[in-house]
Legacy VTK file of the C-alpha trace (Angstrom):
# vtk DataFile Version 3.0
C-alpha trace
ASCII
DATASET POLYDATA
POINTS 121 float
-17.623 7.197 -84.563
-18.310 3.946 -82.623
-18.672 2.166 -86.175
-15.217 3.258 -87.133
-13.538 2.676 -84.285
-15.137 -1.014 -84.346
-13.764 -0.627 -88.101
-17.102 -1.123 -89.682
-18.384 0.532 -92.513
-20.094 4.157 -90.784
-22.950 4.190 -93.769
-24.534 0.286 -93.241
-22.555 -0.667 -90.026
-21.881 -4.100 -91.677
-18.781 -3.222 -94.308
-15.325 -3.461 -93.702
-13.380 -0.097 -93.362
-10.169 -1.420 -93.792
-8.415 -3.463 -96.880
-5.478 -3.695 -94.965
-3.923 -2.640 -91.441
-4.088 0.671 -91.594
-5.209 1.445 -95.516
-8.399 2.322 -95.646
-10.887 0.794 -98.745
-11.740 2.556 -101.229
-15.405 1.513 -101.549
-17.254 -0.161 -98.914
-17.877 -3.794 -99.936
-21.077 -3.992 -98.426
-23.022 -0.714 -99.063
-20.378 0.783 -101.767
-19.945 4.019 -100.087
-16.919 5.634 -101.211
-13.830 6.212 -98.219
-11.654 7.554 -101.596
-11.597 11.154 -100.547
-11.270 10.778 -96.603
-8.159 12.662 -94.689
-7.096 10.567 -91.982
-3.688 11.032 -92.383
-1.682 12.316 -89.263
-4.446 13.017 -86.410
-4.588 9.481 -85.737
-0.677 9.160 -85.075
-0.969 12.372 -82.402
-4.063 11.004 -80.921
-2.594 7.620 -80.540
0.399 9.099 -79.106
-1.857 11.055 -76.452
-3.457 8.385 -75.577
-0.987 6.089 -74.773
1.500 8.170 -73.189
-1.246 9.024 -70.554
-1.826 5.472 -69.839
2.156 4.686 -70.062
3.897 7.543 -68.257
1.440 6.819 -64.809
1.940 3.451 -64.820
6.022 4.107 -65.346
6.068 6.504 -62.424
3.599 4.029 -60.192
5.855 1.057 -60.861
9.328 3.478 -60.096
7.559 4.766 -56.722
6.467 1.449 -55.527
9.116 -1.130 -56.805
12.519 0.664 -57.835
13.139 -1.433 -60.549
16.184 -1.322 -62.922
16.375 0.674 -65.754
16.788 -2.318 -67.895
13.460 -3.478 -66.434
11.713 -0.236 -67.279
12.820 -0.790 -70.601
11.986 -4.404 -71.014
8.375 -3.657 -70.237
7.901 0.010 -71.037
8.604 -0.233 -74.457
7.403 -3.435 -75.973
4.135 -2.279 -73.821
4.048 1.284 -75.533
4.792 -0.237 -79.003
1.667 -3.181 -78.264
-0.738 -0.649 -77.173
-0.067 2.311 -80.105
-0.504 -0.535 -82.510
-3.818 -2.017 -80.998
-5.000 1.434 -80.468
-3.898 3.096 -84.155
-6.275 1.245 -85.646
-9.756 2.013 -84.051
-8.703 5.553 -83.764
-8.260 5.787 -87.659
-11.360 4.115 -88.039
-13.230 6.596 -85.693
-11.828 9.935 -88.014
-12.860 8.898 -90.904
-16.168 7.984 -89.790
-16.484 11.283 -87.624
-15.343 12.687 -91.550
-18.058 10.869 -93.052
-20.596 11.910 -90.254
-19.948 15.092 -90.365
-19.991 15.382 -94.599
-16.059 16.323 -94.427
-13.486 16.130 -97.143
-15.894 14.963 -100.116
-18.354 12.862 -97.844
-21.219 14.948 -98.716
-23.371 13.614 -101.213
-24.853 17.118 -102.484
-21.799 18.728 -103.233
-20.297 19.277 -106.370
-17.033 18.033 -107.383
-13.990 19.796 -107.465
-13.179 19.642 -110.369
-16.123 18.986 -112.672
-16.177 18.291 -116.375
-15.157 20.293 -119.118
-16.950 20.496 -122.140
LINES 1 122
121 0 1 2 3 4 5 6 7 8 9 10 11 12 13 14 15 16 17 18 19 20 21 22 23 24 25 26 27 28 29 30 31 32 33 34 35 36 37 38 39 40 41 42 43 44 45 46 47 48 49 50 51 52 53 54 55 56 57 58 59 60 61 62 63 64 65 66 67 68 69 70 71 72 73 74 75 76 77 78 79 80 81 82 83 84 85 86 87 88 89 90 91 92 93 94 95 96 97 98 99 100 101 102 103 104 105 106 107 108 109 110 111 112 113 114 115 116 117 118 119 120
C-alpha cells in the first residue's frame, strides 16, 4: 500500500501509477503490469472525506474556543484549507487501493485466474 500511496508502480516499485491526476495507467511503464481492471472508483472520495474532516472539524472547533473569530474568517480559511488538503490527500489514497487491489489479487489482479469472458471458438 505504501507504493501506491507514494504513487509508484506496487509490482517493481519504480513505475508510475498515474497518467494523469487522478487516472490511473493502464500498463505500468516500467514493469508493464496491467492497472486496466482495478476498482478504485468511490472508496477513495469517502476515505478522503474521513480523513480530512477529522483533521478539519478539531482544528475549526480549537480555533472557535480559543480565538472567536468571524464567520467570514472561518470561511476564509476553513474552506480553501479543506479543498487543499482533500486534493493533496485524494491522490495517495487512490494510489494505496489499487495497490491494496493488486496485493491482495482483487478485481482481475490475479495472474492465475481465468478471464471472464474467455474465447469462443
Amino acid at each position: 500500500m505504501l507504493q501506491g500511496a507514494l504513487c509508484r508502480c506496487p509490482n517493481c516499485q519504480t513505475g508510475r501509477l498515474f497518467g494523469g491526476f487522478l487516472k490511473v495507467s493502464d500498463t505500468c511503464s516500467h514493469c508493464g503490469e496491467t492497472y486496466s481492471h482495478h476498482r478504485a472508483d468511490d472508496a477513495p472520495p469517502y476515505f478522503t472525506i474521513f480523513i480530512v474532516g477529522h483533521i478539519i472539524v478539531p482544528l475549526v472547533i480549537w480555533a472557535e474556543v480559543a480565538f472567536k473569530p468571524a464567520l467570514w474568517l472561518h470561511m476564509a480559511i476553513g474552506i480553501p484549507l479543506t479543498i487543499a488538503m482533500s486534493l493533496a490527500f485524494l491522490r495517495p489514497i487512490k494510489g494505496a487501493i489499487v495497490a491494496l487491489q493488486w496485493a491482495n489479487y482483487m478485481h482481475g489482479f490475479d495472474p492465475n485466474a481465468e478471464p471472464d469472458f474467455p474465447d469462443r471458438a
